[in-house]
N, C-alpha and C positions, 0 to 999 in steps of 0.2 A: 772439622767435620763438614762433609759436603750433606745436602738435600737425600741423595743416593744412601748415607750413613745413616740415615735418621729412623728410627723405628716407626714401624706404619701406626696408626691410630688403631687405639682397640674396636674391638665392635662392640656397639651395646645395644644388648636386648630393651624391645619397647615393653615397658611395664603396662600392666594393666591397670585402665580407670577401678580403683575400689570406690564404692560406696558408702555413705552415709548420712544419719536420720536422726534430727531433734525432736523430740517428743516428750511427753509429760509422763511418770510414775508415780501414781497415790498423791499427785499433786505437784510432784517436784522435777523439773527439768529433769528431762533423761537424754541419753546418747547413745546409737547403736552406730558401730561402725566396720567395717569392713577390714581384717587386718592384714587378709589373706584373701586368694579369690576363694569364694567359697565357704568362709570363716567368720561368722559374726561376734562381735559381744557386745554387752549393754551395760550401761553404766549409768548412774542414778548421782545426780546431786545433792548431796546430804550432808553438811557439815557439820550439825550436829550431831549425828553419826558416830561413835568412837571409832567403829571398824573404816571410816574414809579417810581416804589418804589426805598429806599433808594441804591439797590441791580442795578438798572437798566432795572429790568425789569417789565413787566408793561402786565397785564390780559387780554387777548381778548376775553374771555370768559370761561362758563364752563360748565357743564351738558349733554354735548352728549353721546349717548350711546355705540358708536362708536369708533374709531382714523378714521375712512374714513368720517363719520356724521362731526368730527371736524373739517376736513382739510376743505373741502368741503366750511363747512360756514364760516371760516376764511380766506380762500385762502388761507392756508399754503401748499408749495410744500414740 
């Protein structure tokens, strides 16, 4: 197989920088982060929690389009 044989390199699209933001809820570590452009969710660390994952931490929501939209409706400071 000569150089000439070789398949050209794919191109790859540059990703976009997402965001995200540590912050406190009702006391407890929280995490909003970017999952999509344009896509927030928050998450709350709760391990006493039943409904938190095995991880400790546990979804307060997701879909904003925002990180101000997010904080907002979860009251994360």
């Amino acid at each position: 197989m000569t150089s000439e044989d070789a398949p050209a390199p794919a191109s790859v699209e540059p990703t976009a920088d997402l965001g995200s933001y540590y912050g406190t809820h009702e006391g407890r570590s929280a995490y909003a982060r970017e999952t999509s452009a344009g896509n927030w969710q928050v998450k709350v660390h709760d391990p006493t929690n039943r409904l938190a994952g095995h991880d400790g931490w546990m979804m307060l929501g997701t879909g904003w389009p925002t990180l101000s939209d997010a904080r907002a409706a979860t009251g994360m400071r």
